[in-house]
MARBA-3410 file (N, C-alpha, C, O; in Angstrom, 1 decimal):
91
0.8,-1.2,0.0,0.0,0.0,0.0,0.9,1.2,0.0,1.9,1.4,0.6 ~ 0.2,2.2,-0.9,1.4,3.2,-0.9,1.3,4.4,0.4,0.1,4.7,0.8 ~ 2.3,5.1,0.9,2.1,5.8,2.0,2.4,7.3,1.7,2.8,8.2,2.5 ~ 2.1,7.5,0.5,2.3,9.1,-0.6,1.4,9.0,-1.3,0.8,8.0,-1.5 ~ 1.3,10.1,-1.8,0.5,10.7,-2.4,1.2,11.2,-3.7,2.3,11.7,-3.4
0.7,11.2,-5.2,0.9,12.0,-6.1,1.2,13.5,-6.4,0.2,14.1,-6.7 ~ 2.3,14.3,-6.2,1.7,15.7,-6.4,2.2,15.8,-7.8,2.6,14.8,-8.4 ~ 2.1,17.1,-8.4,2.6,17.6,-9.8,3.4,18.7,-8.7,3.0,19.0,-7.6 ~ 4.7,19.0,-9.3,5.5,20.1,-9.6,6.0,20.5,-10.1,6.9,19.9,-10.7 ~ 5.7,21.9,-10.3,6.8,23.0,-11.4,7.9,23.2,-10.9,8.1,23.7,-9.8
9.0,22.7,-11.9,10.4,23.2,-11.2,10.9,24.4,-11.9,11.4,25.3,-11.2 ~ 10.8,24.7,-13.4,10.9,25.9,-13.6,12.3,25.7,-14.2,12.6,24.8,-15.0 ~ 13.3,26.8,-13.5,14.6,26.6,-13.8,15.5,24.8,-13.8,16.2,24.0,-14.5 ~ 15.0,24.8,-12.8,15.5,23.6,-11.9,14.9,22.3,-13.0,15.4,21.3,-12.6 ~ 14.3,22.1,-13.7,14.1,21.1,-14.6,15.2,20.7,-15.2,15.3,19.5,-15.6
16.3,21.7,-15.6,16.9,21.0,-16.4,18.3,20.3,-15.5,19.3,19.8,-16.1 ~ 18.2,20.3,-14.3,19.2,20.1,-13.3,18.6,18.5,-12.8,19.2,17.5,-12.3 ~ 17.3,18.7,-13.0,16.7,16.9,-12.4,16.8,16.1,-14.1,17.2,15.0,-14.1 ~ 16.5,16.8,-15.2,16.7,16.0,-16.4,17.9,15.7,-16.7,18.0,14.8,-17.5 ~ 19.3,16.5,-16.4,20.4,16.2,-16.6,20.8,14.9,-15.5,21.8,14.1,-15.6
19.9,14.9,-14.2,20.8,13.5,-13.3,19.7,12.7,-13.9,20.0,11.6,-13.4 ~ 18.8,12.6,-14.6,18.1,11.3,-15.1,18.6,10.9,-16.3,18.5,9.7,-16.6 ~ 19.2,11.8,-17.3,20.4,11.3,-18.3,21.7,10.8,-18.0,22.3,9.8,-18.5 ~ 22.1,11.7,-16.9,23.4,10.4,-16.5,23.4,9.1,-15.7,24.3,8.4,-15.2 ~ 22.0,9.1,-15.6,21.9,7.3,-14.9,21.9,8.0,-13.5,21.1,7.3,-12.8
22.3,8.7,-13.0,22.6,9.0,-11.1,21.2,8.7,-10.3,21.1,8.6,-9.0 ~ 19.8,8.6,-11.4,18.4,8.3,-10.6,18.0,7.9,-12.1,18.3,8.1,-13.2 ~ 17.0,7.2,-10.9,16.3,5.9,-11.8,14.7,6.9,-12.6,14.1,6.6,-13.6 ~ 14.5,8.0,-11.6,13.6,8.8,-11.5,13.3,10.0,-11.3,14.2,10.5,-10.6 ~ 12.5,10.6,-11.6,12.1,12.1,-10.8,11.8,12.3,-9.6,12.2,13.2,-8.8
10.8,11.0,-9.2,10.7,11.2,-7.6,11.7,10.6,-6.9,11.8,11.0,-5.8 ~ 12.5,9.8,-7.3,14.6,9.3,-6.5,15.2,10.9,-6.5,16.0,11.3,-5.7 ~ 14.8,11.7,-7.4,15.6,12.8,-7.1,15.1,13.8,-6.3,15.9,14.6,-5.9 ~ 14.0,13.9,-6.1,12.8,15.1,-5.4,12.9,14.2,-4.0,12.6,14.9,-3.0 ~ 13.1,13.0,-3.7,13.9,13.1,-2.8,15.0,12.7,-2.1,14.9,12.3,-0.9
16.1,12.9,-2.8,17.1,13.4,-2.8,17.5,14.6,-2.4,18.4,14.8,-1.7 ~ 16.6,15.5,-3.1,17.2,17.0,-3.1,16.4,17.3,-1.5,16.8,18.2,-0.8 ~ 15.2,16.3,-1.0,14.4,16.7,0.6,15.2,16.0,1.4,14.6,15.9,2.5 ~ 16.3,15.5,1.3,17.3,14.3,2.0,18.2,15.8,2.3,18.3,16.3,3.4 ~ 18.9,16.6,1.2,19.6,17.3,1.4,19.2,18.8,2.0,19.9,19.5,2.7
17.9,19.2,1.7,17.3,20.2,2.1,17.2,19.7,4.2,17.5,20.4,5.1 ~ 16.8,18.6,4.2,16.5,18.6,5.9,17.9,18.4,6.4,18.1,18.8,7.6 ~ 18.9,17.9,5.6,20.4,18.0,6.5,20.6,19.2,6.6,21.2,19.6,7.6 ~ 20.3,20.3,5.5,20.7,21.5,5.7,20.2,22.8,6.5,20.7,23.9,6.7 ~ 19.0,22.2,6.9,18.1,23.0,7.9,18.6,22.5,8.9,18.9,23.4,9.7
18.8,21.1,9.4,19.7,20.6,10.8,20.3,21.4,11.1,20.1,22.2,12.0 ~ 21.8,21.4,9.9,23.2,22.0,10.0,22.6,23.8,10.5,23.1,24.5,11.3 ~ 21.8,23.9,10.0,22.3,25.4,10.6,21.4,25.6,11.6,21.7,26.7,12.2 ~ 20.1,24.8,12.3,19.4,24.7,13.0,20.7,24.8,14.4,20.6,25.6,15.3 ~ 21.6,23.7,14.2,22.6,23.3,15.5,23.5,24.4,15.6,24.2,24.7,16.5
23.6,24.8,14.2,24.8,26.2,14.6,23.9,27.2,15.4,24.3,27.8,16.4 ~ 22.6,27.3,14.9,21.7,28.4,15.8,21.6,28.4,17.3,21.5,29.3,18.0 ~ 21.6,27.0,17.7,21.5,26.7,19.1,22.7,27.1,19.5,22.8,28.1,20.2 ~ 23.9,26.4,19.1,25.1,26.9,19.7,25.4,28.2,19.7,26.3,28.5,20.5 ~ 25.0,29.0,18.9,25.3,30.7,18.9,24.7,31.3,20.0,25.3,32.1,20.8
23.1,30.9,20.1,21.8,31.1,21.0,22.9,31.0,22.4,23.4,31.9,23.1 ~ 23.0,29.3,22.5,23.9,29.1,23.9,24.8,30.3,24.0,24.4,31.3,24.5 ~ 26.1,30.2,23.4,26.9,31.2,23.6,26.6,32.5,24.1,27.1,33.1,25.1 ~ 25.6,33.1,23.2,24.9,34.4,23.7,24.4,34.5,25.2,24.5,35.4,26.0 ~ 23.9,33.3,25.5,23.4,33.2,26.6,23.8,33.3,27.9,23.4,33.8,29.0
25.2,32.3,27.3,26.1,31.7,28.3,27.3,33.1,28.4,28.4,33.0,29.0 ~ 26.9,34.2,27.8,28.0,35.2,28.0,28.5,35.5,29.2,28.1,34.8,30.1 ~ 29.2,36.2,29.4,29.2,36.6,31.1,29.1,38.4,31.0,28.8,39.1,31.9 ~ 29.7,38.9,29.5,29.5,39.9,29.5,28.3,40.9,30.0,27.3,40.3,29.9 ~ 28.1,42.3,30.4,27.1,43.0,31.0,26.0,43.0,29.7,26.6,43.0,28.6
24.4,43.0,29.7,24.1,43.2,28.6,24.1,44.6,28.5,24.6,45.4,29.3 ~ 23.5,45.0,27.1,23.6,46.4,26.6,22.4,46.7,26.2,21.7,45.9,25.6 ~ 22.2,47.8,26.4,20.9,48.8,26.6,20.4,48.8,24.7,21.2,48.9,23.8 ~ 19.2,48.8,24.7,18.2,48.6,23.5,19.3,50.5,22.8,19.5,50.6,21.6 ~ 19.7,51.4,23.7,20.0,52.6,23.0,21.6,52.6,22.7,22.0,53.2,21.8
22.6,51.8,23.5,23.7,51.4,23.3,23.5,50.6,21.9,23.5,51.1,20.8 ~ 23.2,49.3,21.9,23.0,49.0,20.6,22.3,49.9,19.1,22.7,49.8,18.0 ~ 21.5,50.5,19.6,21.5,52.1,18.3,22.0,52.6,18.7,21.1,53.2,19.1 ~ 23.0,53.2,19.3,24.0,54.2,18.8,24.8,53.1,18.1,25.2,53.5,17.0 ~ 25.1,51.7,18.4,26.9,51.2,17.6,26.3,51.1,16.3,26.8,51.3,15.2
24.8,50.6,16.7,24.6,50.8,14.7,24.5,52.1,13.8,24.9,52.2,12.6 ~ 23.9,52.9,14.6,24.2,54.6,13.6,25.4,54.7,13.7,25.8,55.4,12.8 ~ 26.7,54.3,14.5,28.0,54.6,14.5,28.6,54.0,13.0,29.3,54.6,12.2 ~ 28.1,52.7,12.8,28.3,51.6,11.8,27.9,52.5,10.4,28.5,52.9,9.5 ~ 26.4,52.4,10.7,25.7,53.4,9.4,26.9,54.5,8.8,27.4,54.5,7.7
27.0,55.6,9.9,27.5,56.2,9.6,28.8,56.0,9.0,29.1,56.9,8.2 ~ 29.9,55.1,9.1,31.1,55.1,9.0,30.9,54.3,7.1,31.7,54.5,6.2 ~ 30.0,53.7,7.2,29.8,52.9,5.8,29.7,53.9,5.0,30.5,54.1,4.1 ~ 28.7,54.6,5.3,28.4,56.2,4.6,29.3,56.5,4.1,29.5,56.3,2.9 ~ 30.3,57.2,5.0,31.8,57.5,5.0,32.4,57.4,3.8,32.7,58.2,2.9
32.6,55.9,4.2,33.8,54.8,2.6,32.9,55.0,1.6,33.5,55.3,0.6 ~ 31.5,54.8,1.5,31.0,54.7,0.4,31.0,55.7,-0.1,31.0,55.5,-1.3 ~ 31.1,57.4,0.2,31.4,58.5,0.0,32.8,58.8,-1.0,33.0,59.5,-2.0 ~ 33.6,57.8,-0.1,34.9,58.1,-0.3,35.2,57.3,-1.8,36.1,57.7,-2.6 ~ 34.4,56.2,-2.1,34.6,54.8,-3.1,35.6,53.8,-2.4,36.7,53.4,-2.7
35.1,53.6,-1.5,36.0,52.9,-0.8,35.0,51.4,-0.8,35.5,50.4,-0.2
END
């Protein structure tokens, strides 16, 4: 019994990237490769899912003082402004 369902999809650009791995033999099919490419899409949401945590941690685990919602705008108009600057300059 099957545990899917049929969908149709438009790939658009990307058609000719699934018709080129069904000419070199690399899939037997369209749907071997759609999922394939959801094999690679959910490792790649992991991968940065766990970098997110760990950053999250780090932030957390800072020891440094936090900084005021107006400290942080000023370092960013400090920022703003200095880009301004170079871009003024062609830098």
């Amino acid at each position: 019994m099957r545990t899917s369902k049929p969908i149709t999809v438009t790939l658009g650009k990307q058609q000719g990237s699934l018709d080129a791995r069904l000419a070199s033999g690399s899939y037997e099919s369209a749907s071997e490769v759609m999922r394939a490419a959801l094999r690679a899409l959910d490792r790649e949401e992991d991968a940065i899912n766990a970098v997110m945590r760990i950053k999250i941690r780090e932030a957390l685990d800072d020891p440094r003082p936090d900084l005021s919602a107006e400290e942080v705008s000023e370092h960013f108009e400090r920022m703003h402004k200095d880009r301004m600057k170079a871009s003024d300059r062609g830098l």
